[in-house]
C-alpha positions as CSV (number, residue, x, y, z in Angstrom):
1,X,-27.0,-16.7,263.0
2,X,-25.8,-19.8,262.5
3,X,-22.2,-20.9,263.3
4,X,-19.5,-21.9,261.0
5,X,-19.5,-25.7,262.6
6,X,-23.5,-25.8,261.9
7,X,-22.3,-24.9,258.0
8,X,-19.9,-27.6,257.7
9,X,-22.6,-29.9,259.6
10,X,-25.8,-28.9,256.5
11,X,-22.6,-28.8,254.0
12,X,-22.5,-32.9,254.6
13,X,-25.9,-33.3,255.2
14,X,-26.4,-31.7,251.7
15,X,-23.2,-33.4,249.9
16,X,-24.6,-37.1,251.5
17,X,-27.8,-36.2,250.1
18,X,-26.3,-35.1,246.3
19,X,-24.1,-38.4,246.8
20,X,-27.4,-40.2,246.9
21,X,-28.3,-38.9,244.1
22,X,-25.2,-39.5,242.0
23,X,-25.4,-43.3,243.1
24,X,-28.8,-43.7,242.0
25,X,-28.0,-41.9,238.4
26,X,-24.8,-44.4,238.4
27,X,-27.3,-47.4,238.6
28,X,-29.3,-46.5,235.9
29,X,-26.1,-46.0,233.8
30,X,-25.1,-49.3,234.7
31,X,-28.7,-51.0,233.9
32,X,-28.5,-49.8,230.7
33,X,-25.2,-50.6,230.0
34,X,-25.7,-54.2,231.0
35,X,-27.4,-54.3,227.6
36,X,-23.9,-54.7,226.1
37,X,-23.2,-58.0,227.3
38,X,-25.6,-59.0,224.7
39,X,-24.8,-56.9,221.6
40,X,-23.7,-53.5,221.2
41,X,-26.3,-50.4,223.1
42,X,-28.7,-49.3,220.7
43,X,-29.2,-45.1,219.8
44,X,-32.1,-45.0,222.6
45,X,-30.0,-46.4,225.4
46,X,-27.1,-44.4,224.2
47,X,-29.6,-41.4,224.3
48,X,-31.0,-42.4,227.7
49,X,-27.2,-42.4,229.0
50,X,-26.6,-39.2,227.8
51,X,-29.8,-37.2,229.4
52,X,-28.3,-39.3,232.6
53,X,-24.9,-37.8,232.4
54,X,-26.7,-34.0,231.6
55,X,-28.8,-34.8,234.6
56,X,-25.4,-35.9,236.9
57,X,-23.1,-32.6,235.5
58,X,-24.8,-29.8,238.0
59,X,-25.1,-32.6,240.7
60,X,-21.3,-33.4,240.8
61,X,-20.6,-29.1,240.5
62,X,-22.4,-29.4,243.5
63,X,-20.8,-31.8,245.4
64,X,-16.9,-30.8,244.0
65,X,-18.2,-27.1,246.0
66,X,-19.3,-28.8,248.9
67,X,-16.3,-30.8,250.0
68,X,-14.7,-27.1,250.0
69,X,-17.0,-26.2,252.8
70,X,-14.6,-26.7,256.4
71,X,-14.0,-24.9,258.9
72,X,-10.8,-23.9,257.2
73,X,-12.2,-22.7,254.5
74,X,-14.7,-20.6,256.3
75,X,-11.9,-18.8,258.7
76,X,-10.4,-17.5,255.3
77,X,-13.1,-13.6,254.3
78,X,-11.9,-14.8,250.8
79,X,-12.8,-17.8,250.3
80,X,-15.8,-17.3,251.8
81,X,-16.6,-15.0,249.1
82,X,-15.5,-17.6,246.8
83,X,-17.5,-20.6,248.0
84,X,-20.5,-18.1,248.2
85,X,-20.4,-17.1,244.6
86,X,-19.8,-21.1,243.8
87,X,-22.8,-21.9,245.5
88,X,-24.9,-18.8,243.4
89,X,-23.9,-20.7,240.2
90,X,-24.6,-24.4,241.7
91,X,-28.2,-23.0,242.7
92,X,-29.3,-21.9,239.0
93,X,-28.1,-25.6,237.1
94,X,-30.0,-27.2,239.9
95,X,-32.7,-24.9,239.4
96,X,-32.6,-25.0,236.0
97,X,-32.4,-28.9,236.0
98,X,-34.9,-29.1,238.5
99,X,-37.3,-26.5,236.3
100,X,-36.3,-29.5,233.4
101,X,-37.5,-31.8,235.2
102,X,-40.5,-30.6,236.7
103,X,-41.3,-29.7,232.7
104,X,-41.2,-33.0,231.6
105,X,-43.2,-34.3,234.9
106,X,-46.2,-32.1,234.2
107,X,-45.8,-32.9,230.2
108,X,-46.0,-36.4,232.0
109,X,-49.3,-36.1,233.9
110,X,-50.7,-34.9,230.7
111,X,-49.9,-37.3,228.4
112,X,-50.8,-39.7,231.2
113,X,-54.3,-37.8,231.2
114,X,-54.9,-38.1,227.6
115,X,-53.9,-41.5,227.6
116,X,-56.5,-42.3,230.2
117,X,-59.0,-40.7,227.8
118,X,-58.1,-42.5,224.7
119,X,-58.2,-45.7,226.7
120,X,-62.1,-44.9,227.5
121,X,-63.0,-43.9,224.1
122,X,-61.7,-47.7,222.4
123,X,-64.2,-49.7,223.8
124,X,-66.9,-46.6,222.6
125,X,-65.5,-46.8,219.5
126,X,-65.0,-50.8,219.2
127,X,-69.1,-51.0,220.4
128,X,-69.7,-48.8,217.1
129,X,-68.3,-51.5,215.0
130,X,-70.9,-54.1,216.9
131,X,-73.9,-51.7,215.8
């Protein structure tokens, strides 16, 4: 059984590693916001900051629960019970995000299938036009 100092020590593993992640979504915020020093964003990049901000709302659930996790917190039976139900409703939105996104990765590949289809079948269809 693991010791309450080995949970805090995976709780900051885990938070550095959701922190990571926030930065990154931050930076593609902040590419597509550069766009405004030229003119205001258009509806896509609007749209594309959105799904970013969806995407960052169970990730920063997550870390807010995490920085809960010391060895304070874990000496107390009811907050224990607290930070355990927490982390039940953190694990299903980044389940459900991560089902998302698996969804549109596979949707993805298989546009990126057809695609490569497509691509054979012009030069078939341009060497009918030579006949």
């Amino acid at each position: 059984m693991a010791s309450a100092s080995d949970i805090v020590a995976d709780a900051q593993k885990q938070l550095a590693a959701l922190q990571a992640i926030d930065a990154a979504i931050n930076t593609k915020v902040a590419a597509i916001k550069d766009a405004e020093w030229n003119g205001p964003l258009s509806d896509g990049e609007l749209n594309q900051i959105a799904a970013l901000r969806k995407q960052e709302q169970p990730i920063l659930a997550a870390i807010e629960e995490l920085s809960y996790v010391t060895m304070g917190a874990l000496d107390k039976s009811d907050e224990v019970t607290r930070i355990g139900n927490a982390f039940a409703g953190i694990i299903k939105g980044l389940t459900a995000q991560a089902d998302e996104i698996a969804a549109i990765d596979s949707s993805a590949k298989d546009i990126s299938s057809i695609c490569t289809a497509l691509g054979k079948l012009v030069p078939q269809i341009q060497g009918l036009s030579t006949e």
